[in-house]
N, C-alpha and C positions, 0 to 999 in steps of 0.2 A: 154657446160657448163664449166666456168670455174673450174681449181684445186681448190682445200683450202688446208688450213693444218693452223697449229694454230700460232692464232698470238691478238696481246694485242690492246686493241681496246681503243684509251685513247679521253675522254669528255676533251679539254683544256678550262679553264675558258675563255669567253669572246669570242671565236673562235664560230664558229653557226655548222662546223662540224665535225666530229669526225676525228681524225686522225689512220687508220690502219698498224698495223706493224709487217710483218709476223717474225716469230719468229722459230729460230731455236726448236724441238722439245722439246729436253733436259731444253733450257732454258723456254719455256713455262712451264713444269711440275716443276719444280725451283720455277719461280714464282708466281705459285698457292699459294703454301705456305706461300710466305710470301708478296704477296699485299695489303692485308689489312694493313698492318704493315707497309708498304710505304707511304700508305695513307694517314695515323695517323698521323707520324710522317714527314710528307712532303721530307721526302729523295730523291737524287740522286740515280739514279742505274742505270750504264752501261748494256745495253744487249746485245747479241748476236742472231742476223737477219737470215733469214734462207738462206739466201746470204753467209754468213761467216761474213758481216761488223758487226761494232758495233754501237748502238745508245744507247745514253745517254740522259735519264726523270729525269727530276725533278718532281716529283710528289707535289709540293709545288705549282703546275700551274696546276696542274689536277682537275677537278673538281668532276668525274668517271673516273673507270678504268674499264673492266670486260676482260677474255683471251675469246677467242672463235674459231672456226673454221671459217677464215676471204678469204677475194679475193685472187685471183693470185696476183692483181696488185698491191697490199700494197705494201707499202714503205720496203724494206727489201727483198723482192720475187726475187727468180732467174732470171724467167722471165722476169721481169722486168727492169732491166736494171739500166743505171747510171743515165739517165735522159739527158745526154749529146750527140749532134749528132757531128761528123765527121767531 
């Protein structure tokens, strides 16, 4: 089975599937708090991956958001890698 560990699970308008991105701990309990409030207000917000990278939402193209306990293989996962071969 794969790992989890949490990560923000974002509904893009017009996209048919979700996009997953695991999320450094710290910054998942961060952004419990204030998603709704991104939401709303269709904000930017840089995060930090549990990779160490950062990825940057516009929440202004979201149509859902929710955090959850997500795959290894999200976008952002150690495991994971860069996507790039050799």
């Amino acid at each position: 089975m794969p790992e989890t560990r949490p990560g923000l699970v974002l509904h893009l308008a017009g996209a048919s599937q979700p996009l997953h991105i695991a999320l450094d701990p710290a910054e998942a309990d961060a952004l419990r708090d204030v998603l709704a409030d991104l939401m709303t207000n269709g904000s930017t917000k840089s995060l930090t991956t549990a990779d160490g990278g950062r990825f940057a939402v516009n929440f202004a193209h979201v149509a859902t958001a929710h955090i959850e306990a997500t795959r290894s293989d999200a976008y952002g996962a150690p495991a994971r890698g860069t996507g790039f071969r050799n």
